[in-house]
N, C-alpha and C positions, 0 to 999 in steps of 0.2 A: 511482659506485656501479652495482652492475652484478645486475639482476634474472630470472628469469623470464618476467615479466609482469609490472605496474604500472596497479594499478585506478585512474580519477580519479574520485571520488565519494563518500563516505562516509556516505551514508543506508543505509538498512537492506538497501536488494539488494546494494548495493558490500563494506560488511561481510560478509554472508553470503556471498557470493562469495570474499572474503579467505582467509574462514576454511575451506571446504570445497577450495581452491585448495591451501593453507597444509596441509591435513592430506592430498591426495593429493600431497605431497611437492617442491611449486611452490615457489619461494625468492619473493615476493610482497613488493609497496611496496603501500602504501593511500596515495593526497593526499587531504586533504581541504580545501579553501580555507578552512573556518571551525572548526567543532569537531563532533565524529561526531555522528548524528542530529540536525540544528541548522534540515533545511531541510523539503523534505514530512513527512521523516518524524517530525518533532515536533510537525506541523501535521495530524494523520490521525487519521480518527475507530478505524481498527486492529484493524477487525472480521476475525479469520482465517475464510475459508468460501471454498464451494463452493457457498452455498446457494442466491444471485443470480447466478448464472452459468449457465444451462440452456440459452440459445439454440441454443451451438455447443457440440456433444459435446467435441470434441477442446479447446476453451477448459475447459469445464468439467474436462477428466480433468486436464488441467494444473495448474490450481485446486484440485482434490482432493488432489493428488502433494503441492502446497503443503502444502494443512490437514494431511494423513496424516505429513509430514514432520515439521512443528510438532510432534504430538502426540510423535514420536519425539525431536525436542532438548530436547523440556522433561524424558521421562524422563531424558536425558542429563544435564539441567544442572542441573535443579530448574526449577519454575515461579517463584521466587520469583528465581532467578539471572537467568532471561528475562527476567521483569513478565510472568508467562502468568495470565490470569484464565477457568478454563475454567466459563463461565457457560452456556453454551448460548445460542441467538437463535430469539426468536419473530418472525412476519412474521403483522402477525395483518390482517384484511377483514373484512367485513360481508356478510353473504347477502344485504344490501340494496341493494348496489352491484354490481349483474348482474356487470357486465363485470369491475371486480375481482375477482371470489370466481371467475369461472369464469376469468380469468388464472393467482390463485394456484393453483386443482384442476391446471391446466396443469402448473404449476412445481410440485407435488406427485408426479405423475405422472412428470414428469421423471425429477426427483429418486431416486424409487422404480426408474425404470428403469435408473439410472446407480447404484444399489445405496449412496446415499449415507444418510449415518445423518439419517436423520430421518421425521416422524410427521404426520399431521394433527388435532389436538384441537379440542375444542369451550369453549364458554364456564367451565361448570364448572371444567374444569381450567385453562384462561386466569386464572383471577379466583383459583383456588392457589395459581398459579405468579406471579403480579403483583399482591397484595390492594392496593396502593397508588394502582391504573391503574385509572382507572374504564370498564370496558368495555362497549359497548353489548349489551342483553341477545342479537344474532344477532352476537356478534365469534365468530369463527373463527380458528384458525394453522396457518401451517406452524409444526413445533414442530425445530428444528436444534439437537440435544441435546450432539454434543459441539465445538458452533462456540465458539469463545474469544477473547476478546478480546486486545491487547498494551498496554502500556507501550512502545511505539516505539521507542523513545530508550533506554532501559535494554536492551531486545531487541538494539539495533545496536552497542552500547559491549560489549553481553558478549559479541557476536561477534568485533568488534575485538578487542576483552583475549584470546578462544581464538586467533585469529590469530597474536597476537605470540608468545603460549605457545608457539605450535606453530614458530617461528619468521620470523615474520613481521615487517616493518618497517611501522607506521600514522604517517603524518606528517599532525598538523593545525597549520591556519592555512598551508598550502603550496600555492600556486595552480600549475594547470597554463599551461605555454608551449605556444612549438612542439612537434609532433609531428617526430620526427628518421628518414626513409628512405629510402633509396636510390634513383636515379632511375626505376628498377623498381618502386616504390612497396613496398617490403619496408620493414617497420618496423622501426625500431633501437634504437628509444629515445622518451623525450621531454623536453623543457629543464622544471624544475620551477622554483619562487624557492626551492630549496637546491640549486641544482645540476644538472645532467644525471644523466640516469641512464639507463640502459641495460638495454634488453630486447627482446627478437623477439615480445614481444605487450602491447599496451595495450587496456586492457577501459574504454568512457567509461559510468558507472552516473550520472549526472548530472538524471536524470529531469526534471520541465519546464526544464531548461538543455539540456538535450542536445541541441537544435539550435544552440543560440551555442556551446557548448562545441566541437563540429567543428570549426566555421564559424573558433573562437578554435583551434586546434591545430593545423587542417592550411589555415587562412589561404584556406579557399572560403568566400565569403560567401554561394553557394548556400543552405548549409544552414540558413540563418537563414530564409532567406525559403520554402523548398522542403521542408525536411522533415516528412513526414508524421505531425507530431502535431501537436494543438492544448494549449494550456495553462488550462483548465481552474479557477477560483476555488471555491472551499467555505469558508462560514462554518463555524466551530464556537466555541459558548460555554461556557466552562465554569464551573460554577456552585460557591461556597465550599462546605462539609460540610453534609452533611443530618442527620447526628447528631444523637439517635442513631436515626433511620430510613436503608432503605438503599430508597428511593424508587424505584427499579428492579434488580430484582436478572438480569436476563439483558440481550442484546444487544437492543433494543425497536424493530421497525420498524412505525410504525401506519400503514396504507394505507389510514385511517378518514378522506376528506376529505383534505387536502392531506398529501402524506405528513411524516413528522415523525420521527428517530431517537433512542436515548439510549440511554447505559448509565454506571455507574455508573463513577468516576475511583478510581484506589487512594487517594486522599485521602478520600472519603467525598463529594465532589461529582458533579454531574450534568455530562458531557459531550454535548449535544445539537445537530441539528442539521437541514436542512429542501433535499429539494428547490428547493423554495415559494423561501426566501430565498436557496438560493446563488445563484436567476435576479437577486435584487433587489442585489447587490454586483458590482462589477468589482476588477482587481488593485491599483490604481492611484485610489481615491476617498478621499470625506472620512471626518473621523471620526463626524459628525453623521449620513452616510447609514450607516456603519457601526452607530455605536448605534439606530437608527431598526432596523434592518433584527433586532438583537438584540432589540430590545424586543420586537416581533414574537413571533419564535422563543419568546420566555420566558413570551408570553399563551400563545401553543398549547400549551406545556409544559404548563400551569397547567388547562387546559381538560383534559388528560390523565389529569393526575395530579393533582387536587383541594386534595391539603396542600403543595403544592408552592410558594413564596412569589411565583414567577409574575417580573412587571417588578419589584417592589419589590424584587429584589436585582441589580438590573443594575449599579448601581457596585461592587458587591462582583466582580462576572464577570471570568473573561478571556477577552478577544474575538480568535478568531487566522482569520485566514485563509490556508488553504492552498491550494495554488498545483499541481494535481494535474496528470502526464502523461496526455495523452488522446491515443493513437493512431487515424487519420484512420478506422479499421474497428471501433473500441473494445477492439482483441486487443493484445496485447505485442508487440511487436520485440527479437526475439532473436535474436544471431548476427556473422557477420563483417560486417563493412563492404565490399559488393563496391569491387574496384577497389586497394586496399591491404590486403596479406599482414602479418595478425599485428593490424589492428584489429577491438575488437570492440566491441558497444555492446548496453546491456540498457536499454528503457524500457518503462513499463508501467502502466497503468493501477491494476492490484489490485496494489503493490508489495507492502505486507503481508500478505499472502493468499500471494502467489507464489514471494517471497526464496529459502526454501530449496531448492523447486524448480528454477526458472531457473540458482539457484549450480550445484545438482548437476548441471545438463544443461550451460552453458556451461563448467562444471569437464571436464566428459568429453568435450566438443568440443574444447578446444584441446588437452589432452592428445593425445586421439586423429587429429586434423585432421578426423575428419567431426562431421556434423549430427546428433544424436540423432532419431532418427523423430519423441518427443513433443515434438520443439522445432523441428522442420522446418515446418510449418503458422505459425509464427510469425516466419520469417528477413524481410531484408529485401527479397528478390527477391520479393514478392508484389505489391511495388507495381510501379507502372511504371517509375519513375524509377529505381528500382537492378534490375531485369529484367536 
């Protein structure tokens, strides 16, 4: 079989890569070793923004390009084709907590100068916009009006499914082999479990694999132990329906006391989740420190949001933890692989936030063989080690 390109990865930046590959006229294979959306990205809390990203300009406009993209495939597809929930996100603080409230003016400010949609409101309009959340009488927000949430999982299968429309081949449950290239390091190909297949570029989207994945493909056990991300654990609980209340109706970050998230599941449950606890899990623990660690999460819930049923519904819960790429600067890696012609590798920390992005910048990179300027700040020559 004889391809294009050949993405290994099928979370939601591999699909959207597929597909924006797929429609600039790419003949494109997708593997995925299990079945699409299956691994972070079914485990992601899936908030699309720009809104926590102000540090670095150039992070954040890439983040934006994300958001602004979104807003453009949901006209295309429908929202309901995605799982696009456009609720808006509040990021709300207390005038009580100096350092907080003059961080968030910060990230207001920012925001404001990066011409990003969003407002700063007061309590009045907090306690409109959330009657559920009991907000302290000095709560303040950044208010991020047209931030939306995803359906993950649904977002990456209807990317896939546009892929194959468009002509594209998506193989699940197909594990990658070797990587197949010339003693020149020019890639040809790579062995899959259906077979070899054949192409002058392979894109690895494998996000916290993506160092064993190399390391599995091109048979360096470097990149296990060397490459510059870290893997990253996050609880999230999600809670049975609230019906017929809808207990938070936007993306809900309280910086009131230990920080705390939520927003609402298209089921009618509560997906929540805590700074505070993802420090209290590892990848690899029991389920007793897992449940301990939810119990937790579902008092603070409760302390929040007053009618909220709190721990009393923890067996009803599902408890997932996801398994997040953390690049060693907390920015994406995007770009070729120095050293071998035709590999490429996308990791990243905001995968949901960034997918459409990164697809359309690493789409116009290998067509074109250069670097996009807004994807050049992010290659892998910034470390030392591929310098």
């Amino acid at each position: 079989m004889a391809f294009d390109l050949i993405i290994v990865g099928g979370g939601i930046v591999g699909c959207t890569c597929a597909y924006y590959l797929t429609k600039a006229g790419q003949k494109v294979a997708l593997i995925e070793r299990a079945s699409i959306g299956s691994g972070t990205t079914g485990n992601s809390f899936a908030w699309v923004n720009a809104t926590s990203k102000v540090s670095d300009e150039k992070y954040h406009r890439l983040n934006a390009l994300g958001h602004a993209m979104h807003a453009r495939l949901a006209v295309e597809f429908g929202e309901q084709t995605l799982g696009v929930t456009p609720s808006g996100a509040l990021i709300v603080v207390t005038r009580s907590d100096a350092a907080g409230y003059a961080a968030a003016k910060e990230q207001a400010r920012l925001l404001s100068a990066y011409e990003y949609p969003s407002a700063w409101i007061g309590t009045r309009e907090l306690r409109a916009l959330e009657p559920h959340v009991a907000f302290p009488d000095d709560a303040e927000a950044i208010y991020s009006m047209s931030d939306p949430y995803l359906d993950a999982p649904r977002f990456a299968r209807a990317m896939a499914d546009a892929a194959q429309q468009a002509g594209g081949t998506v193989l699940e449950n197909c594990t990658a082999g070797d990587l197949q290239a010339t003693d020149d390091g020019v890639v040809t190909g790579i062995m899959t479990g259906q077979g070899l297949m054949e192409a002058p570029n392979v894109l690895v989207t494998t996000g916290p694999d993506t160092p064993q994945t190399l390391s599995a493909i091109t048979g360096y056990d470097g990149y296990s132990a060397r490459f510059p991300m870290r893997r990253v654990p996050g609880l999230l609980v999600t809670t049975p329906s609230m019906a017929p209340r809808t207990m938070v109706r936007h993306v809900l970050y309280m910086s009131i006391g230990p920080e705390f998230h939520a927003l609402t599941t298209p089921g009618g449950g509560l997906k929540i989740g805590s700074d505070e606890t993802d420090g209290l899990i590892a990848e690899d623990q029991s389920p007793e420190n897992l449940r301990r660690a939810a119990g937790k999460l579902l008092k603070r819930a409760k302390d929040i949001i007053p009618g909220f049923a709190g721990e009393a519904c923890l067996d009803e819960c599902t408890l997932d933890v996801g398994i997040r790429a953390y690049p060693e600067d907390g920015m994406s890696l995007a770009g070729p692989m120095p050293g071998a012609q035709g590999l490429y590798v996308i990791a990243t920390h905001s995968g949901i936030s960034l997918a459409p992005a990164v697809a359309s910048l690493i789409t116009e990179a290998i067509m074109t063989g250069e670097m996009p300027d807004q994807l050049q700040p992010f290659s892998l020559e910034r470390f030392q080690a591929f310098a």
